[in-house]
C-alpha positions in Angstrom: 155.1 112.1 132.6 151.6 114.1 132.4 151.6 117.9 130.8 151.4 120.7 133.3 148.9 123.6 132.7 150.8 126.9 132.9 149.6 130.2 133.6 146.0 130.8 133.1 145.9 127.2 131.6 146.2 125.7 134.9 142.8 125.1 137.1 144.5 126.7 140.2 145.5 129.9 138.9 144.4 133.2 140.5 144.9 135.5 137.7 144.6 135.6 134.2 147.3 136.3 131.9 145.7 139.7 131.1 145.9 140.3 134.9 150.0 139.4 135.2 150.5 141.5 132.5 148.6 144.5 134.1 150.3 144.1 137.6 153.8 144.3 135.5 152.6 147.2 134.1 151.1 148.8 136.6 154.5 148.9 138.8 156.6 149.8 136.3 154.3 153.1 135.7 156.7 156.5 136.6 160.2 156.0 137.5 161.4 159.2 137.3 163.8 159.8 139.8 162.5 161.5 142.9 158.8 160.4 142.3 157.1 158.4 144.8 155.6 154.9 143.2 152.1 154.8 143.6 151.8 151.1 142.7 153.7 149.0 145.0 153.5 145.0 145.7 151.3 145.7 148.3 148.9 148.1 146.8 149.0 145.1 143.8 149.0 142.5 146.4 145.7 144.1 148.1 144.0 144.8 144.6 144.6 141.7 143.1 143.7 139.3 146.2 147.1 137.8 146.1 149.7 137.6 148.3 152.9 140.3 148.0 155.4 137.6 147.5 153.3 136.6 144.5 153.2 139.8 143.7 157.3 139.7 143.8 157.5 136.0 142.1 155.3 137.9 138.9 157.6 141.0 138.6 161.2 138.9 138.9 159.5 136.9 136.0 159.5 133.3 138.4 155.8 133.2 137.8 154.2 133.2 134.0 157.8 134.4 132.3 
């Protein structure tokens, strides 16, 4: 059984672990009630040249816990 790279570790990762932590931050921003959120998983998606189901994966925590 071989080790397996994780996060920015691995060769085939898009974003840097700086970068995760930026996107979870970014779309957590304002949630006051009533405001509109300026950084959804497609605005994410579209900045970060990934797709928004990656987007999704990264804030549910199944990508880079």
């Amino acid at each position: 059984m071989g080790l397996t790279s994780y996060g920015e570790n691995n060769p085939n990762a898009k974003l840097t672990d700086s970068e995760v932590e930026l996107i979870r931050t970014l779309y957590a921003g304002d949630t006051t009630p009533g405001t509109k959120r300026f950084w959804t998983a497609k605005i994410l998606a579209q900045k970060f040249e990934i797709s928004e189901r990656q987007v999704h994966y990264i804030l549910r925590g199944d990508r880079r816990p």
